[in-house]
C-alpha positions as a printed Julia matrix, in Angstrom:
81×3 Matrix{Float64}:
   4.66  38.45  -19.69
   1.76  37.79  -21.75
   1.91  34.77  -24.53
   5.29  34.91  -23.6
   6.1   38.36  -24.74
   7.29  41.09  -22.19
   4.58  43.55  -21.38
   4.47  46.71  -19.68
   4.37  46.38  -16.0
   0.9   46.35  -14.89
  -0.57  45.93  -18.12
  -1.14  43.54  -21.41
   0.49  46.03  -23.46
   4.06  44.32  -25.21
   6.72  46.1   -24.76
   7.86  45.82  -27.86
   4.55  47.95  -29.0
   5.78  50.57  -27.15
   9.28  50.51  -28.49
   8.13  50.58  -31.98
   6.24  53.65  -31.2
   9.01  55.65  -29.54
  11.55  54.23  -32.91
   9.03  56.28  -34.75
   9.36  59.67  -33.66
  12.2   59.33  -30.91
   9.57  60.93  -28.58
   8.65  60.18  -25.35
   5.19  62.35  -25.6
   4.52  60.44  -28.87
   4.48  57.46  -27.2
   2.28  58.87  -24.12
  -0.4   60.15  -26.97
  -0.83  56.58  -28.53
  -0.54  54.61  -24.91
  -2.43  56.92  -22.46
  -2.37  54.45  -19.53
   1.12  54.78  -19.46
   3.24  57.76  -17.98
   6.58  58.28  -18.6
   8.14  56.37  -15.68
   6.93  53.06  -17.34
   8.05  53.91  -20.87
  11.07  54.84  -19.56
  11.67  51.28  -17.75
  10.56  49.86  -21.39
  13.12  51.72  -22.85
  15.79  50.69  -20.45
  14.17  46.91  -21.05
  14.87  47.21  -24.51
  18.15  48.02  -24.05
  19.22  44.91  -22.11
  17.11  43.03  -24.3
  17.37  44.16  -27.9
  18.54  41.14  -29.67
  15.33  39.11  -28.2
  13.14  41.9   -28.7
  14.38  42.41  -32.42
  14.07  39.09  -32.89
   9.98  39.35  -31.98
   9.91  42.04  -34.44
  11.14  40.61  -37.47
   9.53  37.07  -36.82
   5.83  39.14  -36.63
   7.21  41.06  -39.92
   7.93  38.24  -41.36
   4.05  37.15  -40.29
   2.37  39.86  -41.71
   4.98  39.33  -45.18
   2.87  35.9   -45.86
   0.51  35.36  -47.77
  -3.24  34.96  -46.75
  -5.11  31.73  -48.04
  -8.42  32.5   -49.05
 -10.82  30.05  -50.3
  -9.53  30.49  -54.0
  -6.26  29.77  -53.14
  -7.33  26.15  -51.2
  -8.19  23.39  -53.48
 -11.49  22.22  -52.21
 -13.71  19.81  -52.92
């Protein structure tokens, strides 16, 4: 766990990174290419994580969708004085 996210054993990396990558291309090489201190063994347990834990996991997703979705304030969009 990392900021209360599941990571990858081992590593920092959220598991829900790595599911999002293998969602892309349903590939498990495509997934070693963009996280190369993983093997397969470890993506594979991700995979089987995400299983188990979809709803939560889905739930991350749409919450840091829903993130990006907002707008940014910049300094014409504050009233300063």
């Amino acid at each position: 766990m990392c900021g209360g996210e599941p990571t990858i054993k081992g590593t920092r990396i959220p598991v829900r990174s790595v599911i999002i990558e293998y969602q892309r291309d349903n590939d498990l090489d495509w997934v070693l290419q963009g996280y190369p201190r993983l093997d397969a063994d470890l993506i594979r347990e991700a995979l089987a994580y995400y299983d188990v834990h979809r709803t939560e996991i889905d739930q991350l997703n749409a919450e840091e969708e829903d993130e990006a979705s907002r707008p940014i304030l910049t300094t014409s969009t504050l009233h300063l004085e």
